[in-house]
PAGUKE-90689 format. One record per residue (C-alpha): residue number from 1; residue in three letters; chain; x, y, z. Coordinates in nm, 4 decimals. Example, Ala and Ser with C-alpha at 12.3 -4.5 7.8 and 13.67 -1.06 7.14 Angstrom:
2
+------+------+-------+----------+----------+----------+
: resi : resn : chain :       px :       py :       pz :
+------+------+-------+----------+----------+----------+
:    1 :  Ala :     A :   1.2300 :  -0.4500 :   0.7800 :
:    2 :  Ser :     A :   1.3670 :  -0.1060 :   0.7140 :
+------+------+-------+----------+----------+----------+
This chain:
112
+------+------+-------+----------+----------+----------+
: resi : resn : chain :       px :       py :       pz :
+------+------+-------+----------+----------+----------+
:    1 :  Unk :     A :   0.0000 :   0.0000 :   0.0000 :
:    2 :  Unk :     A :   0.0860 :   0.3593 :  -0.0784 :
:    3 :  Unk :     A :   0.1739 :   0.5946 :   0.1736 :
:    4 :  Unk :     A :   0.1687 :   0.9840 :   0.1822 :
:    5 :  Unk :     A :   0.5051 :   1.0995 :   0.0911 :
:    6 :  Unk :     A :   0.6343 :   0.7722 :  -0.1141 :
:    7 :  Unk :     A :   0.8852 :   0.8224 :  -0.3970 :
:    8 :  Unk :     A :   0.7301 :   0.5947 :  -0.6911 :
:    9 :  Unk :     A :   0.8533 :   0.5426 :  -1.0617 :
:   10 :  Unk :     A :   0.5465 :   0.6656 :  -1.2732 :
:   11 :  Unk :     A :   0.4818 :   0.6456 :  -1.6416 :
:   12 :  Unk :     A :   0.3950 :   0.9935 :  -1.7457 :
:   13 :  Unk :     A :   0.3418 :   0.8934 :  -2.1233 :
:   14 :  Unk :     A :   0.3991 :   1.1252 :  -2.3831 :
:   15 :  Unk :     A :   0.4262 :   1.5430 :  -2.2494 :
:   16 :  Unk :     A :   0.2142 :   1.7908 :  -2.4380 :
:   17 :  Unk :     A :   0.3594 :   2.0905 :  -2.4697 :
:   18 :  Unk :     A :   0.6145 :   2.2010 :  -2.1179 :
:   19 :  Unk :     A :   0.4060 :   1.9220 :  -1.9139 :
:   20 :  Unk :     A :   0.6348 :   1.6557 :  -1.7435 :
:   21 :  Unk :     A :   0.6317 :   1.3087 :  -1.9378 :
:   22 :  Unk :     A :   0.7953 :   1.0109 :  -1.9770 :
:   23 :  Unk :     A :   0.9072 :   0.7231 :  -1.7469 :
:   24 :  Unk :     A :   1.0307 :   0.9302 :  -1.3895 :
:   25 :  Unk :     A :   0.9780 :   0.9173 :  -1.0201 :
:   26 :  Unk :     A :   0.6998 :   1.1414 :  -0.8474 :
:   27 :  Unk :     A :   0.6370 :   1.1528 :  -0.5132 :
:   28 :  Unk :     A :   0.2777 :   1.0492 :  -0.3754 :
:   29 :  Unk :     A :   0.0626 :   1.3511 :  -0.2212 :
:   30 :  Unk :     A :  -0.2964 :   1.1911 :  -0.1827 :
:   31 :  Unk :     A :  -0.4020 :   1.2321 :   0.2057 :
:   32 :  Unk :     A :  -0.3565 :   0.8735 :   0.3870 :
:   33 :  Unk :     A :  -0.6822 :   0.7921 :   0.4372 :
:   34 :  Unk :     A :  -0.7514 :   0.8013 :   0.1228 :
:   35 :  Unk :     A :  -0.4596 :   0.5646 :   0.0294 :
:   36 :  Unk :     A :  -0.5864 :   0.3224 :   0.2719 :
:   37 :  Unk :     A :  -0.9445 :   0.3188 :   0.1071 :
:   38 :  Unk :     A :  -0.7301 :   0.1224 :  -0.2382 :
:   39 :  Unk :     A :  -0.7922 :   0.4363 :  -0.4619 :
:   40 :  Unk :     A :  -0.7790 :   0.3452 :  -0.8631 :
:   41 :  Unk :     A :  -0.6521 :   0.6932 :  -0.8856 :
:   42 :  Unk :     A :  -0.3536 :   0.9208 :  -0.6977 :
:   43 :  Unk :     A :  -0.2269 :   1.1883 :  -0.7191 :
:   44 :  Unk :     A :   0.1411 :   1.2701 :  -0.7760 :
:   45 :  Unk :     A :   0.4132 :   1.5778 :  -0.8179 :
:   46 :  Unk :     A :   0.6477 :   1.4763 :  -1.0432 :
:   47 :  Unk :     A :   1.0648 :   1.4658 :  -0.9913 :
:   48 :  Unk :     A :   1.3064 :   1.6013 :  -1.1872 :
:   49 :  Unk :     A :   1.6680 :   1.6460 :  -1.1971 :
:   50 :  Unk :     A :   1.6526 :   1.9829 :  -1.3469 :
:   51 :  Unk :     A :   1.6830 :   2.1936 :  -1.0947 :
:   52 :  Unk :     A :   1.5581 :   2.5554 :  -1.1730 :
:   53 :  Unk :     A :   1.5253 :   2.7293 :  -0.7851 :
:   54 :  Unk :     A :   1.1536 :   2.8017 :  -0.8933 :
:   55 :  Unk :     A :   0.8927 :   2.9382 :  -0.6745 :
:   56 :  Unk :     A :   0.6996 :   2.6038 :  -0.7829 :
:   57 :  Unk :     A :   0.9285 :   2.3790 :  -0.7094 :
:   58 :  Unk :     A :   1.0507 :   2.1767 :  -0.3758 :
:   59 :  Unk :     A :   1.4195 :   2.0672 :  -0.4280 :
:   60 :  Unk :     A :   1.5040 :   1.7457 :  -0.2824 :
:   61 :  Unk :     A :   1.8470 :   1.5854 :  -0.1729 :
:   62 :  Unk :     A :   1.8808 :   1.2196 :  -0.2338 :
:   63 :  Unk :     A :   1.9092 :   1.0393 :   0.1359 :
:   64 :  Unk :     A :   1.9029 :   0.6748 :   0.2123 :
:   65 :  Unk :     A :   1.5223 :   0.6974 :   0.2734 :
:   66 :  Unk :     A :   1.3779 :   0.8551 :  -0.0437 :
:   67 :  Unk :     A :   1.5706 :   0.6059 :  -0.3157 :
:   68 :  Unk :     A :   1.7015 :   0.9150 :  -0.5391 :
:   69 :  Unk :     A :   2.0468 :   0.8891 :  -0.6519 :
:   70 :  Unk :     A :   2.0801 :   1.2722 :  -0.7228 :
:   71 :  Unk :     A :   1.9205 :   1.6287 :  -0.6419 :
:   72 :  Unk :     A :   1.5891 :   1.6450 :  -0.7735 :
:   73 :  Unk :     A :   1.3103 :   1.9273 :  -0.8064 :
:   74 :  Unk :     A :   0.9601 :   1.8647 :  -0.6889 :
:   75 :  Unk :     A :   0.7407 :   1.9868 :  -1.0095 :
:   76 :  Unk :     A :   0.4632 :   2.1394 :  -0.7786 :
:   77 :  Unk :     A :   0.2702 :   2.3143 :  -1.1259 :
:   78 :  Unk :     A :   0.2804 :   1.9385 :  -1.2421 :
:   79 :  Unk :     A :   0.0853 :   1.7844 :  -0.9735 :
:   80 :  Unk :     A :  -0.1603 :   1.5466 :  -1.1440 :
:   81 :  Unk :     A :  -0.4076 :   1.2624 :  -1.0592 :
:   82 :  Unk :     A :  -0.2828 :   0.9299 :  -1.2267 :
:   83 :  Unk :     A :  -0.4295 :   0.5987 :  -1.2228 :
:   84 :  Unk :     A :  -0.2641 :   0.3088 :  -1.0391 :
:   85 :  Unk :     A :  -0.1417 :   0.1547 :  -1.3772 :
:   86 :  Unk :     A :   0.0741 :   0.4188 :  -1.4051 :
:   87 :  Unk :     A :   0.2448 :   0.3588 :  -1.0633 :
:   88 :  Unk :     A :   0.5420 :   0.1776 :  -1.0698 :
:   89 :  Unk :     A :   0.7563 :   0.0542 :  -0.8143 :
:   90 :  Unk :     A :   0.8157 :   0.1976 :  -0.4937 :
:   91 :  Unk :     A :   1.1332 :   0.3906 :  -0.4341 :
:   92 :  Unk :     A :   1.1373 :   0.5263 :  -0.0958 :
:   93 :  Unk :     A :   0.9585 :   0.8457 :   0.1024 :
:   94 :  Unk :     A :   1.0535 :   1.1846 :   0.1376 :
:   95 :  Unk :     A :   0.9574 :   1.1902 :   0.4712 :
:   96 :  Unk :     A :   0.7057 :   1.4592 :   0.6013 :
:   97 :  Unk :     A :   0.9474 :   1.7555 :   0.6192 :
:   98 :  Unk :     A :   0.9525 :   1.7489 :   0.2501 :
:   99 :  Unk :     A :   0.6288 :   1.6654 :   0.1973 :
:  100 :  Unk :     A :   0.4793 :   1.9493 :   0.4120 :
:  101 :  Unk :     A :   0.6912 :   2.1708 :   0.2065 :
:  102 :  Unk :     A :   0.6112 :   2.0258 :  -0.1226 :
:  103 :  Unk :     A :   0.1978 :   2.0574 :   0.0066 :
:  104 :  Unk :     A :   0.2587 :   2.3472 :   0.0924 :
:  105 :  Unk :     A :   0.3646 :   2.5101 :  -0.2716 :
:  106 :  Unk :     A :   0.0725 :   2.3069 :  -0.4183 :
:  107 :  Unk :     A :  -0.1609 :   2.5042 :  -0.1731 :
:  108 :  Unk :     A :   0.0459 :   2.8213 :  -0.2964 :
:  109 :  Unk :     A :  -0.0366 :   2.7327 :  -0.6318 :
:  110 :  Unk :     A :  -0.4305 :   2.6328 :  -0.6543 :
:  111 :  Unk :     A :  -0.4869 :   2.9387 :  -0.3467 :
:  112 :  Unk :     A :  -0.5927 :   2.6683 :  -0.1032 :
+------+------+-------+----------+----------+----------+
């Protein structure tokens, strides 16, 4: 089961326009108890190793928790509900430090 926070490899599929795409890891957002109800859908903020110090992005070190082998960027404009098909395996966690931070630009962004 999915937890709150989880580093997963995701199948994006092919990007449309600046959109993220493509076979990369995103870390799980969905609130955990909805992740223990099975969902068939999560959603997800896509990783990238382009780090561009944006407003809408989280950066995050690799650690022996999360799985990542280098610094990565949190695509908080990217969040995006996927269905579990698309979920790969699981990687590690962020841990909730990170993932209050990377919550917290996705509130930013949709004024929540």
């Amino acid at each position: 089961m999915l937890t709150p926070g989880d580093v997963v490899e995701l199948d994006l599929g092919t990007p449309a326009g600046a959109e993220a795409g493509l076979r990369r890891p995103a870390v799980v957002v969905t609130a955990e108890r909805v992740l223990r109800g099975g969902p068939s859908v999560v959603q997800v903020v896509p990783l990238t190793r382009t780090v561009r110090n944006s407003g809408s992005e989280v950066a995050v070190e690799p650690d022996e928790h999360n799985g990542l082998v280098a610094v990565s960027a949190a695509q908080c404009q990217h969040i995006r509900s996927v269905a579990m098909p698309r979920v790969g395996a699981r990687l590690g966690n962020v841990g909730p430090v990170v993932l209050r931070q990377i919550r917290g630009v996705v509130a930013t962004i949709i004024d929540a």
